[in-house]
MILO-311218 format. One line per 3 residues: number of its first residue (from 1); their letters; for each residue x, y, z of N, C-alpha, C. Coordinates in steps of 0.1 Angstrom, whole numbers. Layout:
residues N
NUM) A) X:Y:Z:X:Y:Z:X:Y:Z  ...
This chain:
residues 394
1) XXX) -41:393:227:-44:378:229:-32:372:235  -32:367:245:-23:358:251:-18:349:242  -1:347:243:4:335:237:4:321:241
4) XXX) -3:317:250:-4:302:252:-18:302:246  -26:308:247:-39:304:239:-32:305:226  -26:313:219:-22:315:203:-16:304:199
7) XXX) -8:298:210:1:285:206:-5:271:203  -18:273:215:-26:259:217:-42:265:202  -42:272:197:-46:275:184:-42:271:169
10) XXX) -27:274:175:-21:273:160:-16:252:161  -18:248:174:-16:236:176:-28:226:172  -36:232:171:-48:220:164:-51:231:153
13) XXX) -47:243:145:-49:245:134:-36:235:125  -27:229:133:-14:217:124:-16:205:127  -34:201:135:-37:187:129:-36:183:118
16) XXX) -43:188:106:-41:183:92:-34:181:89  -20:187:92:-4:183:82:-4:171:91  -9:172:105:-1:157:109:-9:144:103
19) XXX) -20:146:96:-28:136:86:-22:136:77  -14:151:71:-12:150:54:5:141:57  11:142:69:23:136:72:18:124:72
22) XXX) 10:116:80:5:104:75:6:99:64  -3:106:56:-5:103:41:7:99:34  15:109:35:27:111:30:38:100:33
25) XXX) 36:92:49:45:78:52:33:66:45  22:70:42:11:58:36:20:56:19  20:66:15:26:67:-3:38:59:-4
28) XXX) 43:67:7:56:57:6:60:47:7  54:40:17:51:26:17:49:16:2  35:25:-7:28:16:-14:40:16:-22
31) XXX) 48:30:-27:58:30:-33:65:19:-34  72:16:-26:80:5:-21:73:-6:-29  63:-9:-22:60:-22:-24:56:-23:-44
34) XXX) 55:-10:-49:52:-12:-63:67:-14:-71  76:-3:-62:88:-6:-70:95:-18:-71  95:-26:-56:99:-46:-57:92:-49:-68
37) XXX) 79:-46:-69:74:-54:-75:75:-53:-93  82:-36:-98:88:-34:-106:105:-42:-112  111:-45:-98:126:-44:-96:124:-66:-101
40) XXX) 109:-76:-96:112:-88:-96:108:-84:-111  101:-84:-120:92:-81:-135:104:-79:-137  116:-68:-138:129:-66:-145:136:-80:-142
43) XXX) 136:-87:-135:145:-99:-131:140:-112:-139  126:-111:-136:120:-118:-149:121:-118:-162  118:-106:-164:122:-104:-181:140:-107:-182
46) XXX) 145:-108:-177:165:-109:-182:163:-122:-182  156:-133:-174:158:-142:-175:154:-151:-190  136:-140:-191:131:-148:-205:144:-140:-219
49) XXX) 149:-131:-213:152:-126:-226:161:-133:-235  166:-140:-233:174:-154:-247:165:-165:-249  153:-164:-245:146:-175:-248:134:-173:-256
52) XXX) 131:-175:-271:123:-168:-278:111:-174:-275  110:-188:-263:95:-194:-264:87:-185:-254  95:-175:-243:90:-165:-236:85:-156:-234
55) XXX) 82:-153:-250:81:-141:-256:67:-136:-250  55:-146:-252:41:-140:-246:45:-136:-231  49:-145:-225:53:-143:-205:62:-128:-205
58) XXX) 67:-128:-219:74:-113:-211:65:-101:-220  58:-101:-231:50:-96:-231:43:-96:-219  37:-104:-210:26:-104:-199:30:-98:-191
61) XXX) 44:-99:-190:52:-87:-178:55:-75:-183  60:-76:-193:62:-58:-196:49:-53:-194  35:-56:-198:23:-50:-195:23:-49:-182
64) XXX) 23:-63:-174:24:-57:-159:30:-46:-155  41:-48:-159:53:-37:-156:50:-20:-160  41:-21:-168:37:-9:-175:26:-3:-164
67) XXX) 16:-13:-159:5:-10:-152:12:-11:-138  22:-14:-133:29:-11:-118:36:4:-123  42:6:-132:47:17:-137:37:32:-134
70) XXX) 25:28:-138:19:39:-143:9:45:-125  10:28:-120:7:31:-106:20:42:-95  29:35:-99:44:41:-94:38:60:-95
73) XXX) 36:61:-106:36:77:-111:25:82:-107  15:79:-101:4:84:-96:7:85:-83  13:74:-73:15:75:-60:25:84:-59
76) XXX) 35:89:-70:47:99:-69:34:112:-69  25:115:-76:19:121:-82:10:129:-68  4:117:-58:-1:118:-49:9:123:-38
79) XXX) 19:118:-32:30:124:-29:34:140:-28  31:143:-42:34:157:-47:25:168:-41  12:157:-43:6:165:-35:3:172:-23
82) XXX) 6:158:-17:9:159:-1:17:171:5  30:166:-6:39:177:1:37:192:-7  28:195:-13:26:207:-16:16:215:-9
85) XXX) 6:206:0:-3:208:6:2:211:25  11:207:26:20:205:40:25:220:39  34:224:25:43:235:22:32:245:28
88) XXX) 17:247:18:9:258:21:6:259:33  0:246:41:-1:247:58:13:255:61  19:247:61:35:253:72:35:270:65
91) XXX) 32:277:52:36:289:49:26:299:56  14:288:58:4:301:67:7:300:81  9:286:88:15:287:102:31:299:103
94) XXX) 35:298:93:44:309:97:39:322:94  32:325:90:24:337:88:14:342:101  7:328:105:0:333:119:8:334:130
97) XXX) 23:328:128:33:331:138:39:341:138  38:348:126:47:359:122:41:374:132  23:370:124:17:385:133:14:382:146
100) XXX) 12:369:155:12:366:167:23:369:174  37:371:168:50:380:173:54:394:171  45:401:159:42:410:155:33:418:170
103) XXX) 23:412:173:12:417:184:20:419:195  29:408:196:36:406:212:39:416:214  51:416:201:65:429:207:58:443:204
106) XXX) 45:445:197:39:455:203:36:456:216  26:447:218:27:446:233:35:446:242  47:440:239:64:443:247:64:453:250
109) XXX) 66:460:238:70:474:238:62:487:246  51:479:245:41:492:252:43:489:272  44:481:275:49:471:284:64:481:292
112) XXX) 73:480:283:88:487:285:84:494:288  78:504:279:75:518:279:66:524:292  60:519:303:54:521:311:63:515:323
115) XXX) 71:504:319:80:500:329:87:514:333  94:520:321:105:528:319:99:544:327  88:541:326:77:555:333:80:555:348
118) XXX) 83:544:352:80:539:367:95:534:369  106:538:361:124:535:362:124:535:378  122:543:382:130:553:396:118:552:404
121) XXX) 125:544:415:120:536:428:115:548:439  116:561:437:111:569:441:96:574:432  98:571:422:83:571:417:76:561:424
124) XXX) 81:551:424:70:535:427:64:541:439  74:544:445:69:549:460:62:561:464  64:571:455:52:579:452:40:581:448
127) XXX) 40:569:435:26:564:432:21:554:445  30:544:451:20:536:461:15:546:474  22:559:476:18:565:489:7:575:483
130) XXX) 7:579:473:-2:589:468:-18:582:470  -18:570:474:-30:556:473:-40:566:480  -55:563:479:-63:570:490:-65:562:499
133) XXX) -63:548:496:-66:541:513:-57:528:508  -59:516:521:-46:506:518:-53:496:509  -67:499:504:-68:490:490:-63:491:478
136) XXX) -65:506:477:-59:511:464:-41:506:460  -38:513:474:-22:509:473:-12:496:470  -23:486:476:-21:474:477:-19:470:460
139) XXX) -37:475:457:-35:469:445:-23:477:431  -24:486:435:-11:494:426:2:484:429  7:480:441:19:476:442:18:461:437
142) XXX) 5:455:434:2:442:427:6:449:413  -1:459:407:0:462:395:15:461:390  22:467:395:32:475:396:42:457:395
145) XXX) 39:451:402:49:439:408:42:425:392  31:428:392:24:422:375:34:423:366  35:439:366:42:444:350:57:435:348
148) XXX) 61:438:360:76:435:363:76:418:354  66:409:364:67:396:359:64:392:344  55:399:343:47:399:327:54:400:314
151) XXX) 60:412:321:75:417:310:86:406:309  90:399:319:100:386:320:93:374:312  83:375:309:70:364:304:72:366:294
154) XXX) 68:379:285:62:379:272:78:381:266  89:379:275:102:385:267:104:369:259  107:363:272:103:347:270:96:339:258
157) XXX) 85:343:258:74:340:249:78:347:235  81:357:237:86:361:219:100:353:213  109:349:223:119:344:220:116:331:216
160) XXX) 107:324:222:97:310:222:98:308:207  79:322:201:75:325:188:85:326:181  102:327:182:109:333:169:112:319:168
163) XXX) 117:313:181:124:298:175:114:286:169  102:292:171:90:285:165:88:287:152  93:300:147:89:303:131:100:300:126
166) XXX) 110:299:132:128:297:126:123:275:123  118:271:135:117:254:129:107:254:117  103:266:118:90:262:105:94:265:97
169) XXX) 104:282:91:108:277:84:120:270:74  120:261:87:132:252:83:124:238:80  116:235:84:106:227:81:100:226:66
172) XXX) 96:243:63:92:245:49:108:244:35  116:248:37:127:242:32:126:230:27  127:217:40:128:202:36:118:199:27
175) XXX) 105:203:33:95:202:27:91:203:7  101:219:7:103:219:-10:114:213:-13  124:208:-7:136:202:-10:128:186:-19
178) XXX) 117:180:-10:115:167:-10:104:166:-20  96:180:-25:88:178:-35:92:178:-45  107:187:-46:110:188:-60:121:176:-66
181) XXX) 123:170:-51:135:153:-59:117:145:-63  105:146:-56:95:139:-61:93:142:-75  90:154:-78:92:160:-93:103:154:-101
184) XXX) 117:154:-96:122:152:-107:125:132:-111  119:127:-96:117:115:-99:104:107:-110  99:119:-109:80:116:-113:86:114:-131
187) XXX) 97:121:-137:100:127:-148:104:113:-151  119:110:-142:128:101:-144:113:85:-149  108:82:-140:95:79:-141:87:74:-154
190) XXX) 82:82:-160:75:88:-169:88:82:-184  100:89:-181:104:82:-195:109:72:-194  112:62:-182:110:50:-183:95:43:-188
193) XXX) 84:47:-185:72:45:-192:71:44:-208  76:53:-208:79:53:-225:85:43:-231  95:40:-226:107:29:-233:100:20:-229
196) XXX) 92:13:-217:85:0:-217:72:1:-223  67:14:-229:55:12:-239:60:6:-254  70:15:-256:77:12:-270:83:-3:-268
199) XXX) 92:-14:-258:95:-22:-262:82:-34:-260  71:-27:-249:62:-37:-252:55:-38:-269  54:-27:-276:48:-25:-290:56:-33:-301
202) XXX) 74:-35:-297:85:-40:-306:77:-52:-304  72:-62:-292:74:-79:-288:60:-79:-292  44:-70:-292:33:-73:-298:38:-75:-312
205) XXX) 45:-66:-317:48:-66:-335:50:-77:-338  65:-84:-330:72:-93:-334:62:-109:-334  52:-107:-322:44:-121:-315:38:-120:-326
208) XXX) 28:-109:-333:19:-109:-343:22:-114:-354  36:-117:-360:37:-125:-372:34:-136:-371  34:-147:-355:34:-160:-356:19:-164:-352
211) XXX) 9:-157:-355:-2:-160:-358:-6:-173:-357  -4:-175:-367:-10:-191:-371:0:-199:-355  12:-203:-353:19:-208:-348:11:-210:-324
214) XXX) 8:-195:-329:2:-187:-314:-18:-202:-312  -23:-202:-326:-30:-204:-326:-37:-216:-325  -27:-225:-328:-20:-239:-321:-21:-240:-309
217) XXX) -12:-232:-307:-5:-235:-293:-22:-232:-283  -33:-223:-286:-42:-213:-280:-50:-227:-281  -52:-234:-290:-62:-242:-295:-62:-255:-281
220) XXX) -47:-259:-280:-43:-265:-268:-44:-269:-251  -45:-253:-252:-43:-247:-236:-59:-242:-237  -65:-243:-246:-81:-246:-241:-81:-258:-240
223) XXX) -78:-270:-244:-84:-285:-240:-79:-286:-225  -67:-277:-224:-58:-283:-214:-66:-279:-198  -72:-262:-198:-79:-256:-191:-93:-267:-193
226) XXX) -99:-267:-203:-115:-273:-200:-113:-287:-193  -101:-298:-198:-101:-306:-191:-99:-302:-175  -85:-292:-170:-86:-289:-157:-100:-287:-148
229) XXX) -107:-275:-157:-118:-272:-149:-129:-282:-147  -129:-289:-158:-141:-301:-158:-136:-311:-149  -126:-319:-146:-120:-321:-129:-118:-314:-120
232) XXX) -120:-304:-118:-119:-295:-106:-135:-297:-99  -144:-295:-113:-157:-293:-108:-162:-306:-102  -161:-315:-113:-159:-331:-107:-152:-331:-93
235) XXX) -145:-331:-90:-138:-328:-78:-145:-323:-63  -149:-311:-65:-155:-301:-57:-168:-309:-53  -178:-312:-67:-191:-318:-63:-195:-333:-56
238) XXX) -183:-336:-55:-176:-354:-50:-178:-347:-32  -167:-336:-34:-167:-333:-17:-182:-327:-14  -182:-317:-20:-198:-312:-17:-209:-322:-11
241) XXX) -207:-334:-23:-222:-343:-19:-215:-354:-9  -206:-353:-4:-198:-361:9:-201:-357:16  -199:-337:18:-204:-333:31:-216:-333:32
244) XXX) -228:-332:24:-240:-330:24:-245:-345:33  -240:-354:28:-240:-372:29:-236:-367:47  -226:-368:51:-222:-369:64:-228:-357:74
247) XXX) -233:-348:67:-244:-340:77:-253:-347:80  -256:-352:73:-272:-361:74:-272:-373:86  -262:-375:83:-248:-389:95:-250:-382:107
250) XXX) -249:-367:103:-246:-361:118:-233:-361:121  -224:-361:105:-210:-360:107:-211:-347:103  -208:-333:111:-209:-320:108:-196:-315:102
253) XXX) -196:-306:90:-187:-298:86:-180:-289:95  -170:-289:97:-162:-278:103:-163:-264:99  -171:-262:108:-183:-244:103:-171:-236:109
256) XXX) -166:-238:121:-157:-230:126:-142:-222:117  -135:-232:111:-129:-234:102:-132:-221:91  -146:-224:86:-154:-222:74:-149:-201:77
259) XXX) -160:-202:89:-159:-188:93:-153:-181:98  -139:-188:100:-129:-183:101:-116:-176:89  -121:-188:83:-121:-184:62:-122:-174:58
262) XXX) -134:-173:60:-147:-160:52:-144:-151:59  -142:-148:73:-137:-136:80:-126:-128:77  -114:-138:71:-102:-132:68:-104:-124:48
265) XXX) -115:-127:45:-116:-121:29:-106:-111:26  -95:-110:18:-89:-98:19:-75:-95:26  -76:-107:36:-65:-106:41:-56:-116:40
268) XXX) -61:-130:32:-50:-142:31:-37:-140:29  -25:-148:33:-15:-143:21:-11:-151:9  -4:-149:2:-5:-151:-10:3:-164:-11
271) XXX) 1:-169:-18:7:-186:-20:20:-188:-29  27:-174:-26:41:-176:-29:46:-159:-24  62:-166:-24:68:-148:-17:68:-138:-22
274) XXX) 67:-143:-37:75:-130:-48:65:-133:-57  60:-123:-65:53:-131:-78:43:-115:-85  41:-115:-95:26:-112:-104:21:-117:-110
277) XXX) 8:-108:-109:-5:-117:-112:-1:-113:-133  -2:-123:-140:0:-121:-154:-12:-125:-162  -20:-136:-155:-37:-140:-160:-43:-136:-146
280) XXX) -51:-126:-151:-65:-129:-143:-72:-136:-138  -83:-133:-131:-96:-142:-130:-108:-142:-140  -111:-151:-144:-124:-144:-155:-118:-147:-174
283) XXX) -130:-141:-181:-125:-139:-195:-120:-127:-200  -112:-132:-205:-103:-121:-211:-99:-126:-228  -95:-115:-232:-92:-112:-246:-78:-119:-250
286) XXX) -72:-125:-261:-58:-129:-263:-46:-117:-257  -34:-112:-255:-29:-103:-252:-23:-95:-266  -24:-107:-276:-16:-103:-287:-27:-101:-299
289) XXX) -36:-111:-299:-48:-109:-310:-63:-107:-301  -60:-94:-302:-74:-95:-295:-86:-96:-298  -87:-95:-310:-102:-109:-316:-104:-124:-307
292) XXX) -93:-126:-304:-95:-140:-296:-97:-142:-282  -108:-148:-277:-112:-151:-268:-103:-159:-262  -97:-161:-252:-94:-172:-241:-105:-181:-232
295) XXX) -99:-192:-229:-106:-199:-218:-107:-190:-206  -119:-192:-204:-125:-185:-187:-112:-189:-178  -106:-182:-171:-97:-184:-157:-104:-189:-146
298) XXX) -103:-196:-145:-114:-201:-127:-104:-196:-116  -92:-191:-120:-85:-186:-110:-73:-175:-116  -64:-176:-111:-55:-164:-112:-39:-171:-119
301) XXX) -32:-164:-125:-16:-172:-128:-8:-163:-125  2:-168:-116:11:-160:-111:23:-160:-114  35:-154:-123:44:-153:-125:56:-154:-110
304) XXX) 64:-162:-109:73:-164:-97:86:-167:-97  92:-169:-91:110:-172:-90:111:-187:-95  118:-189:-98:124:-205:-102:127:-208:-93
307) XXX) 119:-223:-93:121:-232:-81:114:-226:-63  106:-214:-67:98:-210:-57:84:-220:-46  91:-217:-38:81:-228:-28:65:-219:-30
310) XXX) 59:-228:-26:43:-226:-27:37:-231:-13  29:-222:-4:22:-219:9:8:-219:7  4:-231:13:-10:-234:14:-13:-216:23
313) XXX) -23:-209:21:-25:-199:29:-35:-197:34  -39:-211:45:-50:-215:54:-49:-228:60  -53:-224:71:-54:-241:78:-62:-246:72
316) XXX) -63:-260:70:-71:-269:60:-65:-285:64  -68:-292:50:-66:-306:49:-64:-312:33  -53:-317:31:-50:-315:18:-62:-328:14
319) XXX) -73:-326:4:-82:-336:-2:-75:-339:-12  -64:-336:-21:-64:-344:-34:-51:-342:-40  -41:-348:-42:-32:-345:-51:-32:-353:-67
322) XXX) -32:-344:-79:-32:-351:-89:-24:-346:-101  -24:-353:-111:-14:-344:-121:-26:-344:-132  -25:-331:-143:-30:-332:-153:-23:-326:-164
325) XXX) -23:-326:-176:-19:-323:-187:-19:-310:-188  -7:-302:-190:-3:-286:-187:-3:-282:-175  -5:-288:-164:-6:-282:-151:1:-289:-142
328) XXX) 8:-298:-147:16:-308:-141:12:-315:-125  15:-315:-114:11:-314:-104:1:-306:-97  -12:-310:-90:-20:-301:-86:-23:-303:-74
331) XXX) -27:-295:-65:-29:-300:-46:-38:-293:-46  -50:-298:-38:-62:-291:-36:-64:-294:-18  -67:-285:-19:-66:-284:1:-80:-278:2
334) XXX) -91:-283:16:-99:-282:22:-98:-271:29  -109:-264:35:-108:-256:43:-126:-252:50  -131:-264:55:-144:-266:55:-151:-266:43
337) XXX) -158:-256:44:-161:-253:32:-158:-244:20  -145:-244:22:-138:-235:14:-128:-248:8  -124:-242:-7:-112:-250:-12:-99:-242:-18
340) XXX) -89:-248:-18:-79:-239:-24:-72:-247:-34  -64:-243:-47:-59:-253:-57:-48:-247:-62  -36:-255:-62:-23:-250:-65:-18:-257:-77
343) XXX) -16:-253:-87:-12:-261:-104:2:-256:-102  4:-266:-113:17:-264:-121:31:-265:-111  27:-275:-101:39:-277:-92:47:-290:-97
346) XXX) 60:-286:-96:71:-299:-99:71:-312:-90  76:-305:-77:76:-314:-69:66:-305:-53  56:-323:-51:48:-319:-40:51:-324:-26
349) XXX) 52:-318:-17:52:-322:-4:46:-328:8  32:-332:1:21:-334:9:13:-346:0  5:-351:11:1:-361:5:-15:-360:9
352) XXX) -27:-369:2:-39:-365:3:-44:-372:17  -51:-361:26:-47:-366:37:-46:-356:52  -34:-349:48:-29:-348:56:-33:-333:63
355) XXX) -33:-330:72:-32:-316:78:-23:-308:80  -28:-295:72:-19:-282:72:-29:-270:79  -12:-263:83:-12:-252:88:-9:-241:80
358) XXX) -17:-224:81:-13:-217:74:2:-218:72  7:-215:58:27:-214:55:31:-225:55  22:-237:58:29:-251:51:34:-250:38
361) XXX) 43:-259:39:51:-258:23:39:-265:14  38:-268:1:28:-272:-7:40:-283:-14  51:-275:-20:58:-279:-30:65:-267:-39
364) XXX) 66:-269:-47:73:-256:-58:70:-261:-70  69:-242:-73:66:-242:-88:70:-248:-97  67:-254:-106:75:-262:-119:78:-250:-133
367) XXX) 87:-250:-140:95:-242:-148:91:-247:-161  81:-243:-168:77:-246:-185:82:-237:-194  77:-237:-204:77:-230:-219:71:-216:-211
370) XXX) 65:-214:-205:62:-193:-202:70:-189:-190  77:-196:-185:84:-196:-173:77:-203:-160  84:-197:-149:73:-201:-137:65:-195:-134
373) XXX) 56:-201:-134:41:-194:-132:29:-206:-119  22:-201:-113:19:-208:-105:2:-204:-110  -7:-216:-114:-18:-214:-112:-27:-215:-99
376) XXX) -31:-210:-95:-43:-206:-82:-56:-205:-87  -66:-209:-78:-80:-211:-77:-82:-211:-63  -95:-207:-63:-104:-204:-44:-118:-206:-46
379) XXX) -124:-217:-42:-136:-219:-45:-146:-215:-28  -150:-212:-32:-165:-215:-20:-177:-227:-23  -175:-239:-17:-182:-252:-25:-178:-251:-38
382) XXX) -192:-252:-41:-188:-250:-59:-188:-236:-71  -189:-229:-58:-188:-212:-63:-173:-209:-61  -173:-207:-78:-163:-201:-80:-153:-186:-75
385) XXX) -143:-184:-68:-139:-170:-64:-130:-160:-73  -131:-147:-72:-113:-146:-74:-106:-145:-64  -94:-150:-69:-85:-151:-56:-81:-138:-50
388) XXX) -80:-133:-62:-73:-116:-58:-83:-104:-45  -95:-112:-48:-103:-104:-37:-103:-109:-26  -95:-122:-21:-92:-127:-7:-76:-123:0
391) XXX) -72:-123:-15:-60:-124:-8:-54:-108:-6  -48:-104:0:-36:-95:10:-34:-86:-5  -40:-72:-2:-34:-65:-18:-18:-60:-16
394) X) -16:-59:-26:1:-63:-31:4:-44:-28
């Protein structure tokens, strides 16, 4: 079998690795982005750690931190894969290169060996005159003038195959070099997991004495939530029946706007630089007594830097700024028919009114008793969203 067909064979039999190579710059990426998001949760917790009213907020991060953790070790985990699945490719490509050079220098050899029959230029010339007419001869001295080139070819071509099995395997090398620092990072890993299981178990233990004290405080941040949400909805249904009112005027909602919204589902970004999500969307259980129910989330809370600016993350029109009890400052911005709501800001920058562009500043986070944390909400009219399924995954 000729070696340029062998070559352009074994060249789309190493499509896959150039996928599993893909793969393998995809992991690493998510990597990254899980480990920042490990490296801000360590920066947070040093900050709450002298401050014993912190204690749930860094409970809420060490769990995070446990659940970016355990993601970290899967993506190492997938990784491993990759590159163990690259090694097996690259050990058979050097195996189909191996007997593909194997074949040659047979074929070389038998090649020489016929050259070497035909050494002495008095042969050549004996075989071309011995011809029975000037076709035969012709084609003998083609034969003859073939071998010569052929042999310069395939000498070529094996020298080609050796330096092709010599990059592979040197290729296979890096390849185990990089699975086994993946291994031994997967480990390193893994007993960091441990120690943030165990010190999250020390701060449930410790939160769980103050019971009664927790239960106060829980009793509170329900009035504080039902009041928010029962203005928000008040809110929402004020604009709702405005636009409904001004359609009818023949003052039309900005559909454009709307569907331009809805189009981006998924891809918003996020209404601060740095941050994790520590409350969900939705009901959830207490973190520390889980017999206890919490108030429904209409939105999401995001753990963030002190004194972190906040980014409307849509063009819109800010409808409302107000303050309420626990959530200090709130801005609610338009977006046709979409809304967006940013709590717990110190100071705001906008007034009700006004028009923004996506990355307008909003204001910044305000600094309480759980740290900074930024409440978020995403409505559709008066359908409630989570934000996490619009916005840009982390």
């Amino acid at each position: 079998m000729h070696l340029r067909y062998l070559l352009r064979l074994v060249f789309f039999l190493c499509l896959p690795m150039i996928g599993w190579a893909q793969d393998v710059s995809n992991q690493t990426a998510r990597k990254k982005k899980i480990e920042e998001e490990i490296q801000f949760i360590d920066r947070e917790l040093e900050n709450n750690r002298n401050q014993q009213s912190r204690q749930l907020n860094s409970l809420n991060l060490t769990q995070k931190k446990i659940e970016s953790r355990k993601a970290l070790i899967q993506e190492i985990e997938n990784e491993i894969k990759a590159f163990n699945q690259q090694i097996k490719d690259c050990n058979q490509d050097i195996q189909r290169l191996q007997n593909k050079l194997d074949t040659l220098q047979h074929y070389y050899e038998d090649m020489i060996l016929k050259a070497y029959k035909h050494r002495d230029t008095r042969i050549w010339f004996m075989y071309l005159f011995s011809s029975q007419d000037l076709s035969q001869g012709y084609r003998r001295w083609a034969y003859l003038k073939s071998l010569n080139n052929t042999i310069r070819q395939e000498a070529e071509e094996i020298r080609n195959t050796e330096a092709r099995i010599q990059k592979e395997k040197t290729k296979l090398a890096d390849l185990k070099g990089k699975s086994e620092q993946s291994k031994r990072t997967q480990e390193s890993e893994q007993a960091k997991l441990k120690q943030e299981e165990k010190s999250a178990q020390a701060t449930l233990k410790s939160l769980q004495k103050k019971e009664k004290s927790y239960k106060k405080q829980l009793n509170t941040k329900k009035k504080e939530v039902e009041q928010l949400n029962k203005e928000i909805e008040r809110i929402l249904a004020e604009a709702v029946k405005t636009q409904k009112s001004e359609e009818k005027k023949g003052i039309q909602i900005d559909h454009a706007l709307s569907g331009q919204f809805g189009k981006n589902k998924g891809k918003l970004p996020w209404p601060v630089n740095q941050g994790v999500v520590v409350e969900k969307f939705g009901q959830h259980n207490h973190p520390v007594f889980k017999h206890i129910k919490l108030p429904f989330n209409n939105g999401i809370n995001v753990s963030t830097q002190k004194d972190a600016d906040v980014y409307v993350i849509f063009d819109g029109v800010v409808k409302q700024v107000l303050v309420m009890p626990g959530y200090n400052q709130c801005v609610l911005v338009q977006h046709g028919e979409y809304f967006t709501f940013y709590c717990k800001l110190k100071r705001v920058s906008v007034k009700s009114g006004d028009k923004v562009s996506l990355g307008t500043p909003l204001g910044q986070v305000d600094e309480g008793e759980d740290g900074s944390i930024l409440h978020f909400q995403l409505w559709k009219g008066t359908d409630k969203q989570n934000p996490e399924h619009w916005l840009q995954k982390k």
